[in-house]
Every structure is written in structure tokens, then in C-alpha cells.
N, C-alpha and C positions, 0 to 999 in steps of 0.2 A: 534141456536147460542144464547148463554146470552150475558148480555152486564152487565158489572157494573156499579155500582155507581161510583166510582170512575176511569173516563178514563184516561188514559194516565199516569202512572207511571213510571217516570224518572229513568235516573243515577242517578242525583242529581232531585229533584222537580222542573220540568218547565213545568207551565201552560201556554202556554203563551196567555195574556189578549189582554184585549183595554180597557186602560183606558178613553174615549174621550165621547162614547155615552151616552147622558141622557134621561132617558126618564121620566115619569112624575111621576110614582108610585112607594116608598118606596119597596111595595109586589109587584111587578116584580120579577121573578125570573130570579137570576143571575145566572151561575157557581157556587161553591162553592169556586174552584179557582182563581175567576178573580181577576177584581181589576175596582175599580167605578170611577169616574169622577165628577163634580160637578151637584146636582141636582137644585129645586127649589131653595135650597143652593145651591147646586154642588155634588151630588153626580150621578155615573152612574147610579146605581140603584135608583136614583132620591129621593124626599124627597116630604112629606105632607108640606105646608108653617107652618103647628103648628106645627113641629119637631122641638124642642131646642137644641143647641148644650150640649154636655157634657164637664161641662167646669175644665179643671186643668191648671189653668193660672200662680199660682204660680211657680209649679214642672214646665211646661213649659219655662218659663221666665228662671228658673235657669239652665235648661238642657240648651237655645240655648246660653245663654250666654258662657257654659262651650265646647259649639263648637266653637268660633272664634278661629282664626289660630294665635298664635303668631307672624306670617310674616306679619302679615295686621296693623301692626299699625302704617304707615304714609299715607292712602289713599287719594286722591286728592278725589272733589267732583265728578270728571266724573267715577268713579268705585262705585260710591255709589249704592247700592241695590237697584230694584225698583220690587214691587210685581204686576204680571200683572195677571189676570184673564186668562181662559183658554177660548179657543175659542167658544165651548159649553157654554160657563157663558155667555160669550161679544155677543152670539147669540141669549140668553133669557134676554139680555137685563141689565142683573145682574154689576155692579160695585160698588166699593165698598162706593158709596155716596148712594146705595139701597141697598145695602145686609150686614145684621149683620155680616155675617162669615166672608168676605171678608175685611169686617172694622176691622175686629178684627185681621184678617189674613195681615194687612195692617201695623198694630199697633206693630205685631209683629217687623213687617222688621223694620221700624223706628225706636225703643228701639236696636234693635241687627243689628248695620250696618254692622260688621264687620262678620256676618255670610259666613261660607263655610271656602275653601279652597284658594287661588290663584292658578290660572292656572290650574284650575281642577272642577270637576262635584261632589255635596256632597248633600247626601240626610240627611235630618234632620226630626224626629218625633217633631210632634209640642207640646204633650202630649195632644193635642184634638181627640174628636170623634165627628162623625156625621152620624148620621142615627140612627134604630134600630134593636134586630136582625129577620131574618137572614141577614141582611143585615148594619149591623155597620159596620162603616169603620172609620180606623185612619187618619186622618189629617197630610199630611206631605207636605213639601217644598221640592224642587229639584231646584239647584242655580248653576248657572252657571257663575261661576269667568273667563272663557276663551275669546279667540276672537273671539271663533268661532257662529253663530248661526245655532243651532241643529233643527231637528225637526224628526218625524217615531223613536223615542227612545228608546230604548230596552236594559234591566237591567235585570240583576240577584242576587237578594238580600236576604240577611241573617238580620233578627230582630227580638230581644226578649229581655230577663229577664237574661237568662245564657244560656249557650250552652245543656241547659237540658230543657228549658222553653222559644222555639222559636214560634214567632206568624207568621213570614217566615221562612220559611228553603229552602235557596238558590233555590226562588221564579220567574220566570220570570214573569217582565212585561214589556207591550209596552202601547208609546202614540205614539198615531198617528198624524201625521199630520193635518190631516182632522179635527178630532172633539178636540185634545188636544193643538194644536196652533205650534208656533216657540219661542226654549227656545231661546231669544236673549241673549248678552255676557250682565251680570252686571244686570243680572234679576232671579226672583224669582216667581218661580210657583207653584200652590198648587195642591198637587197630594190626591186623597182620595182613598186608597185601602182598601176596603172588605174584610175583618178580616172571617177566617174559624168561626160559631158558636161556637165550642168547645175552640176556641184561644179569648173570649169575655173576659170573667173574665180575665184573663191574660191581655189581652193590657189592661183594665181598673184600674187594681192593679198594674201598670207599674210604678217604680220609675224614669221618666224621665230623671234623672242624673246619675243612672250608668244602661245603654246599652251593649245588643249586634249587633251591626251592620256592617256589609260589604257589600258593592259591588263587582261582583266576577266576572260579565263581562259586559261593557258596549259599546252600537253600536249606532251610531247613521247616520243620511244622512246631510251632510252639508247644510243647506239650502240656504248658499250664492256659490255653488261650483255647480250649474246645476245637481242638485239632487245626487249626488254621493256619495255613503256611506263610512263613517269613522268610525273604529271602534278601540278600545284600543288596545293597545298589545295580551289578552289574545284573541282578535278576529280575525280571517279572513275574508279579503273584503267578503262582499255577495250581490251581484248585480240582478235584476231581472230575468237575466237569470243563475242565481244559486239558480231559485227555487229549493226545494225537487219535487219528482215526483216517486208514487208508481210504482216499477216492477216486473212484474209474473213471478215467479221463471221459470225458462228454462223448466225446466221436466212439470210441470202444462202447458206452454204457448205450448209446443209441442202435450198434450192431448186436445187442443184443446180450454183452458178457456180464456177468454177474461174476460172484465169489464162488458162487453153488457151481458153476458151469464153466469155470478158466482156471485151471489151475496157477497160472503165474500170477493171476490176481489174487488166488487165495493163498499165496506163497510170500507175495508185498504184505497182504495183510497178516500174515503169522511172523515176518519179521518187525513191523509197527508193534505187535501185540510184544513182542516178547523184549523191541527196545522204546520202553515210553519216553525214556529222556533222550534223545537222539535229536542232534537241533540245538540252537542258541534260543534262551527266551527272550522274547521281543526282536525278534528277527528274522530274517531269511536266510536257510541253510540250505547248502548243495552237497550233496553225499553219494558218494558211488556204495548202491546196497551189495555187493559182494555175489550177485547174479548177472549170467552173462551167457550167450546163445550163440551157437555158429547155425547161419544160416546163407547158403548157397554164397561159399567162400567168406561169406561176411561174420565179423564179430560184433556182436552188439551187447553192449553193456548199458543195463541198469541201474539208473541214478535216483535218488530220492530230490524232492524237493519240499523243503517243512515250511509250514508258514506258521511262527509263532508269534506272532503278530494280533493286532489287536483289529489287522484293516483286512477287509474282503477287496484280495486285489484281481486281475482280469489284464489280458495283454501284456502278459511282462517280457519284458525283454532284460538281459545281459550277456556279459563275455565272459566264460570259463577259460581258466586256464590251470591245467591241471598236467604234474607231472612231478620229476621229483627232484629232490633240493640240488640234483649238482646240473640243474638247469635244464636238460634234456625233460622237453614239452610231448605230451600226446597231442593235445588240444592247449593251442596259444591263444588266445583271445578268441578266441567261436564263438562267436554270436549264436545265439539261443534266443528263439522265441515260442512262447505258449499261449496261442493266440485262444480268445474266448473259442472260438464257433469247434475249435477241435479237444480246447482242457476244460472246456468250461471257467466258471467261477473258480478262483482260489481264494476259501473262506482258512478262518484262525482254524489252526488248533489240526489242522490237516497235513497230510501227504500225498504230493501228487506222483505217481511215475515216469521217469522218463526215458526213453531210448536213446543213445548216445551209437551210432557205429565208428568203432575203431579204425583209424585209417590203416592199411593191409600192410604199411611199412612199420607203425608203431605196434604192431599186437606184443612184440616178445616186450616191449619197452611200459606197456600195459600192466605185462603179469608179472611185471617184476617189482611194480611200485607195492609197495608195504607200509603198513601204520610207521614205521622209522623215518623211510625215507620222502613218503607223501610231501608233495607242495601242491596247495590248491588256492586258488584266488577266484571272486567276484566283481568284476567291474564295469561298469554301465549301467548300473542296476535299474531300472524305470519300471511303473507299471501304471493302470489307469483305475482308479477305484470307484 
């Protein structure tokens, strides 16, 4: 079995991180995907104390000033911004009367009180960097105008130059609880995500006054609600017992294969384990899991399929089309079917595997598709419940 470089290949690109853990060394290797946290500065992938920030303080000034909301201009003092270190910083000790970054990240929020949205959650590139590569990462804020206080927070984010020149492309990340803190209402926290190497020149030639940026789904657990998760419109509650959890397809689990006794099984299942948010909530997701087999001249590549879903479905059918954005198709509409008597049931909250064989003319046009240039589509979709 090979394994790629690049695991997990989305509908849309979701890695999903932990932004919270620091550890000590710059060269740490991270993901390629993740996303950092604060080091000796604050970064996850941690920082040398002689690492300088990169500093665009002008372009930044003028980008956050051109984010205040028009609706914020009579604020009483109790809604004023207060920038709070991350709980990983407050646990090395770091505030911002010891730490350059955080003073300067401090200096921000004072000059721009009026940052964010009201009644809403808005991330802002500060136009800083910090770190080196592989491991640079951009400097951003995440403000929280609500009443609510969040914590376990989980976004999917679009940011770049133009829709041609993204340094995320509809990107998952989480902070966690444990190591990234509780965002409270009327505070501001500094978030450091770990820029792709190839995406370096790009955020550092970034004009920080005209962006492209969105949020496309965001979840979070109330921290004042006895941990119960909240999530936007475009989510479905997801509670601890709406883990995901790999299932051996019917026809395999009746030969006899278990986790104990198939190693590719217990390989699907230690990639589920290690990505729980992998999937749309309240949906159906098709993912190429980043394993793939030559076997007697053939290639077969391994696909996940999530059912976040709230319906136990059976017989589905649809057409994948997968391939990448300058049109050139592996599979153009292929019909796909998982018929009960061979996948069995497809219940919530599951993953089932699938086998896909690469046509013998598409293999190089296969290994060449990347989380950049991915185009993937579902269409037909039917099932019988």
C-alpha cells in the first residue's frame, strides 16, 4: 500500500488542525496543513527567541481600519475590544508587558477599537508574519462581538490575493479548548496559521487592503452552556456522540476482515481517528483518503465516503467527477454505486471505504491532483432509506 504526501483530499480542502499546541522548535515538523499557535512568540510550530517578526505595520493599519463595521459607531466602553493572549502564551508565561508580538498585537486592538462585526465572529489578517519557512505563518485576529463565550472552534476559511491566488482555500481549522483558551464576548485573540511553503511569497506580497476572505462554516461549544455545541446555520449540531467511526463494508466484514486482522482496515480507521471533522455536517462527502495500491498493473485508489447525515441510507447511487480545475477529468461523471447486499447500511455519523481503479491513461494525471488544484463534484446523488 503507498501512502501519499498529501493525505486527505477534500470536496472542498479540509485539514483539519489544532491550532493550540506549542512546542519549542521553529524545525518541528508540522503538517503541511495545519495551522500554529503561539510559540516562544506564539507559534505552534514554536519559534527560536531570535526569530523577528516580519513586519507590515503600515498595510496592516490600513487594512484593519478598512474592516470596522459601519454599525459600530456609538460603542459604550463595556464593548470595547480587549486582546487576550492564548492559553498556550498565558502558560509560557508570555503577556504582552514580556512579549514583543503580543505588545505590538496589543497596539493593534487599541488604534482599531471598532474592529469586527457586531453580533458576529470576524477573522482579520493583521498583514504580520511570524516564523520561517517551512514553517511561516500569518498573524491573524478572531473577535468576537457576541454574548456568547466560545471555545473547541472550528472554521472553514477562504484567504488570498484573488480567487486565483489563495493562501487558504476553504481551509479547516480548529482551536481547542485545552491549548487555544475561551474566545470571551468583546475580546480578541491571536490566531497564527502556517502558511503552505509554496503560499510564502504570496502572503508576504499580500496587499492587506484588498482581500479575499470568507468564512464558510463556523462551530463552536458554548463555553458558558455545560459544553454544548453551537454551530452557524450552515452546521449541524455535532455532539460527542456523533463521532465519525470507520465501517467494513458488509461483503469484506462477512469474509471474515476485522480491524484486528486487515491492516488497510485498521489504516481507514487510524485516518477517521486522527481526522474527526473530515465531511460537511448534514451531508454527504466524497474524499479521496490519500491511499492507493498497485495491484497487477492496476491502480486503485481509496476514497472515503461520510454520512453526516441524520438518515440511515442503503443503495446510493451518484456520479463523481473528479479532477482538476483546468478541466482535465480522471473520472467525469462515473457512476458509483453501493449497493446494500455488498456495503451494507450506510448509518449517521459513519465512513464507509471505497475502491476507485484509476484508468491506466489517467495515473500520472491522478498523482498530480493537489489540495490547490482539486476539482471534485457529486451529481445524481439518490439513495433509498
Amino acid at each position: 500500500m503507498k501512502k501519499l504526501g498529501f493525505l486527505l483530499i477534500f470536496v472542498v480542502v479540509l485539514a483539519g488542525c489544532d491550532v493550540g499546541k506549542l512546542a519549542d522548535k521553529l524545525t518541528e515538523e508540522i503538517m503541511s496543513s495545519s495551522v500554529s499557535s503561539g510559540s516562544t512568540h506564539s507559534a505552534a510550530s514554536s519559534g527560536e527567541d531570535s526569530v523577528e517578526i516580519e513586519s507590515a505595520v503600515e498595510d496592516s493599519e490600513e487594512f484593519l481600519s478598512e474592516q470596522i463595521s459601519s454599525d459600530l459607531t456609538d460603542k459604550d466602553n463595556s464593548n470595547e475590544l480587549t486582546l487576550v493572549p492564548q492559553d498556550d502564551e498565558i502558560d509560557k508565561g508570555l503577556t504582552v508587558e514580556t512579549d514583543d508580538t503580543l505588545a505590538m498585537l496589543e497596539d493593534y486592538v487599541k488604534e482599531n477599537p471598532n474592529m469586527g462585526y457586531e453580533n458576529d465572529v470576524t477573522i482579520i489578517y493583521t498583514g504580520e508574519t511570524y516564523g520561517e519557512s517551512p514553517n511561516l505563518a500569518g498573524i491573524f485576529f478572531i473577535i468576537n462581538r457576541t454574548d456568547s463565550a466560545m471555545k473547541d472552534i472550528r472554521f472553514t476559511y477562504t484567504f488570498g490575493k484573488s480567487d486565483s491566488e489563495l493562501v487558504f482555500d476553504k481551509q479547516s481549522f480548529t482551536l481547542t479548548g485545552d491549548s487555544f483558551g475561551t474566545l470571551e464576548p468583546n475580546t480578541v485573540m491571536p490566531m497564527y496559521l502556517v502558511v503552505d511553503p509554496s503560499k510564502e511569497t504570496l502572503l508576504k506580497g499580500m496587499n492587506t487592503s484588498q482581500l479575499v476572505e470568507e468564512i464558510h462554516v463556523f462551530d463552536y461549544t458554548d463555553a458558558g452552556k455545560s459544553d454544548q455545541p453551537t454551530q452557524s446555520e450552515e452546521s449541524a449540531v455535532e455532539t460527542s456522540e456523533d463521532e465519525l467511526s470507520l465501517v467494513i463494508p458488509k461483503q469484506n466484514a462477512d469474509n471474515g476482515q476485522t480491524f484486528d486482522n486487515n491492516p488497510l482496515m485498521a489504516e481507514f480507521q487510524q485516518l477517521v481517528a486522527e481526522h474527526p471533522d473530515m465531511g460537511f455536517n448534514n451531508d454527504v462527502t466524497v474524499m479521496y483518503s490519500g491511499l492507493y495500491d498497485k495491484a497487477d498493473g492496476d491502480t486503485l485508489a481509496y476514497f472515503f465516503v461520510i454520512n453526516k447525515t441524520g438518515i440511515e441510507m442503503k443503495n446510493i447511487r451518484y456520479q463523481l467527477s473528479y479532477g482538476n480545475k483546468d478541466g482535465e477529468m480522471v473520472w467525469d461523471k462515473e457512476a458509483v454505486i453501493l449497493r446494500e447486499d455488498i456495503f451494507g447500511p450506510f448509518k449517521p455519523n459513519t465512513v464507509l471505504p471505497l475502491t476507485m481503479a484509476v484508468p491506466k491513461e489517467k495515473v500520472d494525471l491522478f498523482f498530480s491532483i493537489t489540495n490547490e488544484n482539486l476539482s471534485i463534484k457529486l451529481d445524481e446523488f439518490t439513495f433509498e432509506e
